[in-house]
DRENDO-1510 file (C-alpha; in Angstrom, 1 decimal, always signed):
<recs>
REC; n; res; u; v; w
REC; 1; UNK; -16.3; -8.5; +32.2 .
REC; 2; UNK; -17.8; -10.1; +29.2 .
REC; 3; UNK; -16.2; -8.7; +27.0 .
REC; 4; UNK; -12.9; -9.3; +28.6 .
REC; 5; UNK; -13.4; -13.1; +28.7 .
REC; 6; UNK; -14.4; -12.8; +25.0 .
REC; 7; UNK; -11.1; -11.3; +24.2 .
REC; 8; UNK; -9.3; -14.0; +26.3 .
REC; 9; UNK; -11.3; -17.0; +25.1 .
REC; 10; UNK; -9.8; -20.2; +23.4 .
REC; 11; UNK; -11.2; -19.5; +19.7 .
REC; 12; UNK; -9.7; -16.5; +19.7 .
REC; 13; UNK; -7.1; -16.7; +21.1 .
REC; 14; UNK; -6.4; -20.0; +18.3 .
REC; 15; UNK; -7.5; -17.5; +15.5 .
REC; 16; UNK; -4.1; -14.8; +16.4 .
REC; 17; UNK; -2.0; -17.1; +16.7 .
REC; 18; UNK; -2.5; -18.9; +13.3 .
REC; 19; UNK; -2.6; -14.9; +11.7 .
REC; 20; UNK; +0.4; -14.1; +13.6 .
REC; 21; UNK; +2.2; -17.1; +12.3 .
REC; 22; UNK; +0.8; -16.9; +8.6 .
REC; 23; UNK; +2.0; -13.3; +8.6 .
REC; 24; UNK; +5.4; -14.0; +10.5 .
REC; 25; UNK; +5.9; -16.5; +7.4 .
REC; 26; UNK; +5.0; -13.7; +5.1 .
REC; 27; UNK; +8.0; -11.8; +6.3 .
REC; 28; UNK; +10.4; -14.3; +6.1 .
REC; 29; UNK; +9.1; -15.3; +2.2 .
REC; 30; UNK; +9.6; -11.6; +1.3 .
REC; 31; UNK; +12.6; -10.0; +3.3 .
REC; 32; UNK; +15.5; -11.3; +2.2 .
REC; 33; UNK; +17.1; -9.9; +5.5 .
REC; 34; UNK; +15.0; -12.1; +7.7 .
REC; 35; UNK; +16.9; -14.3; +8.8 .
REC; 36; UNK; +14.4; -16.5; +11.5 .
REC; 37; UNK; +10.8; -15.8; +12.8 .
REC; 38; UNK; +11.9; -15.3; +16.1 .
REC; 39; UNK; +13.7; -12.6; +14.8 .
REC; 40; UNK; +11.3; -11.3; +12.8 .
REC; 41; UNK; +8.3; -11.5; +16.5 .
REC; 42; UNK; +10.9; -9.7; +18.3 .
REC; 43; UNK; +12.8; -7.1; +16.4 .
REC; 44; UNK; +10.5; -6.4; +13.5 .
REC; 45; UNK; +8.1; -3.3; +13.8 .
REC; 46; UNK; +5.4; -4.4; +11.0 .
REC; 47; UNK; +4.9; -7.3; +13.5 .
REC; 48; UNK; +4.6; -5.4; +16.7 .
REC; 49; UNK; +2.1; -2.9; +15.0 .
REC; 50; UNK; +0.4; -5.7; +13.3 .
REC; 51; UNK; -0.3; -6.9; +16.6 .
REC; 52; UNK; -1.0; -3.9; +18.5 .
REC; 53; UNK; -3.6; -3.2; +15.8 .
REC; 54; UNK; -5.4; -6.5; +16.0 .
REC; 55; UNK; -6.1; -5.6; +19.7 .
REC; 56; UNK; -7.4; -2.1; +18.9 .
REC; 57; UNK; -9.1; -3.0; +16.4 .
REC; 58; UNK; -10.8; -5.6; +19.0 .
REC; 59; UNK; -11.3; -2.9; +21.1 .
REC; 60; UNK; -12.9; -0.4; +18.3 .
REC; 61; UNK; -15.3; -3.1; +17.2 .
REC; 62; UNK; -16.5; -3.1; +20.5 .
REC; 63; UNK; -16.7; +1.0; +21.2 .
REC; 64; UNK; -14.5; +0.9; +23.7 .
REC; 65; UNK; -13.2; +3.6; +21.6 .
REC; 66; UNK; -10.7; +5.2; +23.9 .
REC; 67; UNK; -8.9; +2.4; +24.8 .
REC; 68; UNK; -8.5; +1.3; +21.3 .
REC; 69; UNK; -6.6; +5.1; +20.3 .
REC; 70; UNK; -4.8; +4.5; +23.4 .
REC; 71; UNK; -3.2; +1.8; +22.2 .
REC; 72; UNK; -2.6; +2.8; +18.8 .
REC; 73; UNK; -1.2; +5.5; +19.9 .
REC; 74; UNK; +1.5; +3.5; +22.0 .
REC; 75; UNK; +2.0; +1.5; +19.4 .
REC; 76; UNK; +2.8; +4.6; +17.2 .
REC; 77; UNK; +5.2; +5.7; +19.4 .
REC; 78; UNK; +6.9; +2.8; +20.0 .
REC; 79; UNK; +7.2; +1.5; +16.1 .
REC; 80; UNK; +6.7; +4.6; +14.2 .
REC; 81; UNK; +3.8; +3.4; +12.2 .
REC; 82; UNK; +0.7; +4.8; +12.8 .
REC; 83; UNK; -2.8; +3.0; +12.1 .
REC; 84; UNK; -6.0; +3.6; +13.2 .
REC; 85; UNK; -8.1; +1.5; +15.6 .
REC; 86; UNK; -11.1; +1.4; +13.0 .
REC; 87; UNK; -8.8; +0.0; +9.9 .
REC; 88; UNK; -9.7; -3.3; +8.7 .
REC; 89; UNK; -6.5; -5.8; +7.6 .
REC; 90; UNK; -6.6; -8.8; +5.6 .
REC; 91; UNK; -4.6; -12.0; +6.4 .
REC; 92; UNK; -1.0; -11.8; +5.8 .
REC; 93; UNK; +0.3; -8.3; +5.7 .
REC; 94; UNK; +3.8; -6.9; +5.9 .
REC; 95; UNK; +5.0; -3.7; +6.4 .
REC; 96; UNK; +9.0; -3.2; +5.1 .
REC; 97; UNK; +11.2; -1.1; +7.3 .
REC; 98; UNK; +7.6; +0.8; +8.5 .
REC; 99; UNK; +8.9; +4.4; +9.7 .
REC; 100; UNK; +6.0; +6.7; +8.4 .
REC; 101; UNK; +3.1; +5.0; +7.5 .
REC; 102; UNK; -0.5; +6.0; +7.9 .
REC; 103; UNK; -3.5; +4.3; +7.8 .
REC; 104; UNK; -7.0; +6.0; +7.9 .
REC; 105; UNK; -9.8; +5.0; +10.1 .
REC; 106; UNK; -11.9; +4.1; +6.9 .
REC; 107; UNK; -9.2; +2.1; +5.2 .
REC; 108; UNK; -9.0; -1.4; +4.2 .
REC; 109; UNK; -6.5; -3.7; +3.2 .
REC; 110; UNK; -6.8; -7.3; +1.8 .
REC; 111; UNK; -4.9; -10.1; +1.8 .
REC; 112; UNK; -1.4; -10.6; +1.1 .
REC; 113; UNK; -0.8; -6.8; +1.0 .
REC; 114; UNK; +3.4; -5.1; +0.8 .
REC; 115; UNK; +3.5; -1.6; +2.0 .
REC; 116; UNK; +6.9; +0.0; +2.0 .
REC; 117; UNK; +8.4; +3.0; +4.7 .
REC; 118; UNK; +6.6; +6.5; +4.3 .
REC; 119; UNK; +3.1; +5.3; +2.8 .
REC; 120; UNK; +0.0; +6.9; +3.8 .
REC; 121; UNK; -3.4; +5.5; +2.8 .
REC; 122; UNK; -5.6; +8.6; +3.8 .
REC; 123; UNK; -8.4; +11.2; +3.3 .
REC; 124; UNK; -8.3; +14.1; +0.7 .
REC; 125; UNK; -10.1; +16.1; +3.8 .
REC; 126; UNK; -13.5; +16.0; +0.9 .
REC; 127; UNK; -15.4; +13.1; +2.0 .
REC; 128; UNK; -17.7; +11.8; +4.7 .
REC; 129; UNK; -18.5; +8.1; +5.9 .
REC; 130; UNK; -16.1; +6.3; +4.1 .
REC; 131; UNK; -12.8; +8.7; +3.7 .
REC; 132; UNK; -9.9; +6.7; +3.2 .
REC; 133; UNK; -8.9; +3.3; +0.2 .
REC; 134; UNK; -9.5; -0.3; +0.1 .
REC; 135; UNK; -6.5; -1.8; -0.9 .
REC; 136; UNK; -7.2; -5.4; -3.0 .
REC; 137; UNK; -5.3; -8.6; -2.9 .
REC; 138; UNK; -1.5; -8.9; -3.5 .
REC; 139; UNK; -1.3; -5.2; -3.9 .
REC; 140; UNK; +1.8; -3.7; -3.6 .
REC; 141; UNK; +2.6; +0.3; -2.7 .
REC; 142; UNK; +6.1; +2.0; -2.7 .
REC; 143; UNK; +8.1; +3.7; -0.8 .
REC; 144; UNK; +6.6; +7.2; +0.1 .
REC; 145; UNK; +3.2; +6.2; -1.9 .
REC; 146; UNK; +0.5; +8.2; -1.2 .
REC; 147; UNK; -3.1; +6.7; -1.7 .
REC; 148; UNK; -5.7; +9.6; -0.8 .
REC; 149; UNK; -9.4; +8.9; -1.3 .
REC; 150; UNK; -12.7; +6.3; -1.5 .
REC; 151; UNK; -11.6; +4.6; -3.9 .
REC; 152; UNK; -10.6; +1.1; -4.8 .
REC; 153; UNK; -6.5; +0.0; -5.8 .
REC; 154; UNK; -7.5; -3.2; -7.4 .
REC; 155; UNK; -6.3; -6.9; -7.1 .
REC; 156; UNK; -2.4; -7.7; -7.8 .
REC; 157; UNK; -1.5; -4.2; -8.9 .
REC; 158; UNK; +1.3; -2.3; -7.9 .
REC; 159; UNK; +2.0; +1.6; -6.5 .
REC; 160; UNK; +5.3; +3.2; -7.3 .
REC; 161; UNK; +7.7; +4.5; -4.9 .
REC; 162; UNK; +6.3; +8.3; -4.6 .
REC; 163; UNK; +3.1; +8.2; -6.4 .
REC; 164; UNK; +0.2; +10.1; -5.4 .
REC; 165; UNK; -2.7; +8.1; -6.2 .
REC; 166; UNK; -6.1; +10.2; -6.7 .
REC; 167; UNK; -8.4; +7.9; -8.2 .
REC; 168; UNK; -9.4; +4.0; -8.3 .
REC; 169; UNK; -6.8; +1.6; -10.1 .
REC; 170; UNK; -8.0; -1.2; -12.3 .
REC; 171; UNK; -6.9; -4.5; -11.1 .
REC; 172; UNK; -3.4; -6.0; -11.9 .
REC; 173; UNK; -2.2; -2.7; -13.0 .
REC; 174; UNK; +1.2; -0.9; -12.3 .
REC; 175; UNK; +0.4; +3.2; -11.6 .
REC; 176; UNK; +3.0; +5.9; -11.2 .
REC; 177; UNK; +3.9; +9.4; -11.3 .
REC; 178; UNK; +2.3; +12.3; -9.6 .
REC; 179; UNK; -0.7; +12.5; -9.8 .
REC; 180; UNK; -0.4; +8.5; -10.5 .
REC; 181; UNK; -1.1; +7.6; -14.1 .
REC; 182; UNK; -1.5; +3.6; -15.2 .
REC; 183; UNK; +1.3; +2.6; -17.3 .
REC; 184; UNK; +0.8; -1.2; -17.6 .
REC; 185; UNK; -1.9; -3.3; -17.0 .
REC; 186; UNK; -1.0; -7.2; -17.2 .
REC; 187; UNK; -3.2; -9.6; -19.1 .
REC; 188; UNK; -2.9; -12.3; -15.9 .
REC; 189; UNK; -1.5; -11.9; -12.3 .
REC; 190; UNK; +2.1; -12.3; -11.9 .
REC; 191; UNK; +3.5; -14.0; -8.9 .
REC; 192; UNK; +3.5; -11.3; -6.3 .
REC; 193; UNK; +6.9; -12.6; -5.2 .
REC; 194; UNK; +8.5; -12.1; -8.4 .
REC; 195; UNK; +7.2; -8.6; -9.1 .
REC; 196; UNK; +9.0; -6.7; -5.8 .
REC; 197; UNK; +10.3; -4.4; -8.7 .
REC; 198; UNK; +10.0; -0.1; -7.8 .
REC; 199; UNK; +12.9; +0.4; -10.4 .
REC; 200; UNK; +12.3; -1.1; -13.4 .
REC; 201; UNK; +9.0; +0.6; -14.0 .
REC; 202; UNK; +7.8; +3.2; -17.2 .
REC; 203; UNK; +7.5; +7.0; -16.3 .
REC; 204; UNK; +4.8; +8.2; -18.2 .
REC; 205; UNK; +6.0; +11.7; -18.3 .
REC; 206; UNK; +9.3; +10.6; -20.2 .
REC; 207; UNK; +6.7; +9.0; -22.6 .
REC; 208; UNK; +4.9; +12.0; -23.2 .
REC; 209; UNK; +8.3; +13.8; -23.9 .
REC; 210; UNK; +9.5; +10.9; -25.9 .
REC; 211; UNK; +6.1; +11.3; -28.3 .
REC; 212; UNK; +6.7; +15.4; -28.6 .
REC; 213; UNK; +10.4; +15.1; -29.5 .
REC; 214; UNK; +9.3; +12.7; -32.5 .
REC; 215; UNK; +6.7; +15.2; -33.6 .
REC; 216; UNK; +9.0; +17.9; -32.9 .
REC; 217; UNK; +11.5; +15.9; -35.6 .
REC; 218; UNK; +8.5; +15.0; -38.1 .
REC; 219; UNK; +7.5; +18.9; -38.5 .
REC; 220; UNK; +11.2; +19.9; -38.0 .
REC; 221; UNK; +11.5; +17.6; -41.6 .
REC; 222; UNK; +8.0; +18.4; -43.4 .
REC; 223; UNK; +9.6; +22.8; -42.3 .
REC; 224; UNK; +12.6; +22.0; -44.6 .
REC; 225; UNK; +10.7; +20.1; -47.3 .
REC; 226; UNK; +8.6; +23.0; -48.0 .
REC; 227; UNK; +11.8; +25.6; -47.6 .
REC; 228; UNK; +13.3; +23.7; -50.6 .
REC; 229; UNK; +10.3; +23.7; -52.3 .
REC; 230; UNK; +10.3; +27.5; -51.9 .
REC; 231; UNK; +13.9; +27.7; -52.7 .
REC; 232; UNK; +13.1; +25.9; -56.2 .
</recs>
């Protein structure tokens, strides 16, 4: 019974509602299709899972372990975006479109965080205790990213659509490819708004190929040199 006055008491009940509307506000800054924030309580599955999770994660906290699945669960079912009672969330997360996502039991996510359709922050099946990422500040992670292991993705950097991240990520960095390679790390933190950018990013395979093809013409010219040298 205590613990269900707890849940219903004043303070906390203050506490959700200013998260709810900082994250509500967070929606509407960065979806250009979001058009009002009642739109965005009612209609928008990042919200409904966001809160869903706030009361699992109230429950996990409190082993009442059952109950907490039991509404994640629903919650998955209903919004298609599947996190775990025991995940920890900073202030101020959205989830774009949502349809996929998975969150670990061990994950956790800091403020301001962007997580597109089809990412998984998981376990590479390896570890014990602590399985699954902590995800920095302003960190953003596209579409169909996959972020698998301990490890840290640091403040302000950024995930391409389809990586598969294996290992930590300095901060303010922009990683992609599979496995996920760093291709840029910034000498400040750019505005997180400004930098909603999965296209215009450096595959570091194409540089790789790039480097070879110019070798490739450097020996192709130092073969012919020494064929005319031959020749004379």
């Amino acid at each position: 019974m205590a613990k269900v006055v707890e849940f219903f008491s004043f303070e906390r009940g203050k506490r959700m509602f200013n998260g709810l509307r900082e994250t509500i506000q967070a929606y509407k800054t960065r979806d250009p299709a979001a058009r009002s924030g009642l739109e965005v309580f009612l209609l928008y599955p990042g919200i409904q899972a966001y809160i869903s999770h706030s009361v699992a994660h109230w429950l996990y906290k409190r082993r009442l372990f059952f109950l907490a699945r039991a509404v994640s669960q629903w919650s998955r079912f209903c919004t298609g975006i599947e996190i775990h009672p025991g995940a920890t969330i900073g202030r101020r997360f959205v989830i774009d479109h949502g349809t996929g996502i998975v969150i670990g039991e061990t994950a956790e996510i800091g403020d301001d965080v962007l997580l597109y359709q089809g990412v998984t922050l998981g376990g590479t099946g390896k570890d014990t205790g602590k399985r699954h990422p902590t995800i920095g500040n302003n960190v953003l992670i596209g579409s169909g990213a996959k972020v698998l292991g301990p490890f840290k993705v640091g403040d302000g950097s950024r995930i391409a659509a389809g990586a598969v991240v294996l290992e930590e990520i300095p901060p303010e960095s922009t990683a992609v490819g599979v496995p996920a390679r760093v291709v840029r790390i910034a000498g400040e933190i750019p505005h997180f708004a400004d930098n909603i950018d999965q296209i215009s990013i450096t595959d570091p395979v194409e540089i790789e190929l790039e480097t070879l093809r110019g070798c490739v013409e450097i020996l192709e010219k130092r073969l012919e040199q020494l064929e005319k040298q031959e020749g004379n």
